[in-house]
Structures are given as C-alpha cells and as structure tokens.
C-alpha positions as semicolon CSV with decimal commas, in nm:
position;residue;x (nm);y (nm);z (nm)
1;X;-1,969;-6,463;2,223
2;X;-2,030;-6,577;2,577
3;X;-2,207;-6,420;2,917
4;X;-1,992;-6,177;3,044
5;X;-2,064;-6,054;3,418
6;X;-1,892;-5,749;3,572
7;X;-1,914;-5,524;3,881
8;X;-1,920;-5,196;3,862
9;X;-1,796;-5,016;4,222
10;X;-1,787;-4,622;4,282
11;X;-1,517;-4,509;4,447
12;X;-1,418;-4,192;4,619
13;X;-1,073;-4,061;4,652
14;X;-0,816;-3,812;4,645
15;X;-0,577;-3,805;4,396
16;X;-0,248;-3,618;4,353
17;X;-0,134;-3,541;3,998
18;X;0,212;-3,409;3,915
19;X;0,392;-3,187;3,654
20;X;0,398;-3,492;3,405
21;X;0,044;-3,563;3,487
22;X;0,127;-3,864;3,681
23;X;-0,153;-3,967;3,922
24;X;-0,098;-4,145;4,265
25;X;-0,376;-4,284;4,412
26;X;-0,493;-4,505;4,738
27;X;-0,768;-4,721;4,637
28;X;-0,951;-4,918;4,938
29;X;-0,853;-5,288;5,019
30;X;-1,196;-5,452;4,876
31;X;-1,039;-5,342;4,540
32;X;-0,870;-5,659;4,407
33;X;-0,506;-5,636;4,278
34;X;-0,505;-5,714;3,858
35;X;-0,588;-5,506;3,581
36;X;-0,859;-5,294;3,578
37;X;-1,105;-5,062;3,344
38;X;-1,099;-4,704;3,536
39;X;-1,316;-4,445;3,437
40;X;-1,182;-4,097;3,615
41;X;-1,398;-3,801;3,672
42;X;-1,169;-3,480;3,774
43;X;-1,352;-3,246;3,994
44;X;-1,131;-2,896;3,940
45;X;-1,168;-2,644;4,214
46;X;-1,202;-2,330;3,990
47;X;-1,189;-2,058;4,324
C-alpha cells in the first residue's frame, strides 16, 4: 500500500436532530464539498 496523507479539522457547530434522527447541519465554507469521514461527538444538556 501507498502514502496516504489526510487532514484532520475540528469543527464546532450546532446541530438540529429530528424525530427520525435526521441531522441538519451548517458546516463552514473551508470545508470542501465531496465525501467525507465524520466523527460526531453529541454534547446532551442533561438540566
């Protein structure tokens, strides 16, 4: 197998999920369009 390089960014934001745990996100422009590996942390406010 070859080099691979990647970049990993972190990025912020708020997400809205809905009844049928569909997520809609805005991700910031220096994101480029295409497929992408997302890891997703969920931060629940338990109050």
């Amino acid at each position: 197998m070859g080099d691979r390089q990647v970049v990993i960014k972190t990025v912020e934001v708020m997400a809205v999920v809905n009844s049928n745990g569909d997520v809609t996100l805005q991700l910031p422009p220096d994101i480029s369009p295409g497929e992408h590996r997302i890891t997703l942390l969920i931060e629940e406010n338990l109050t």
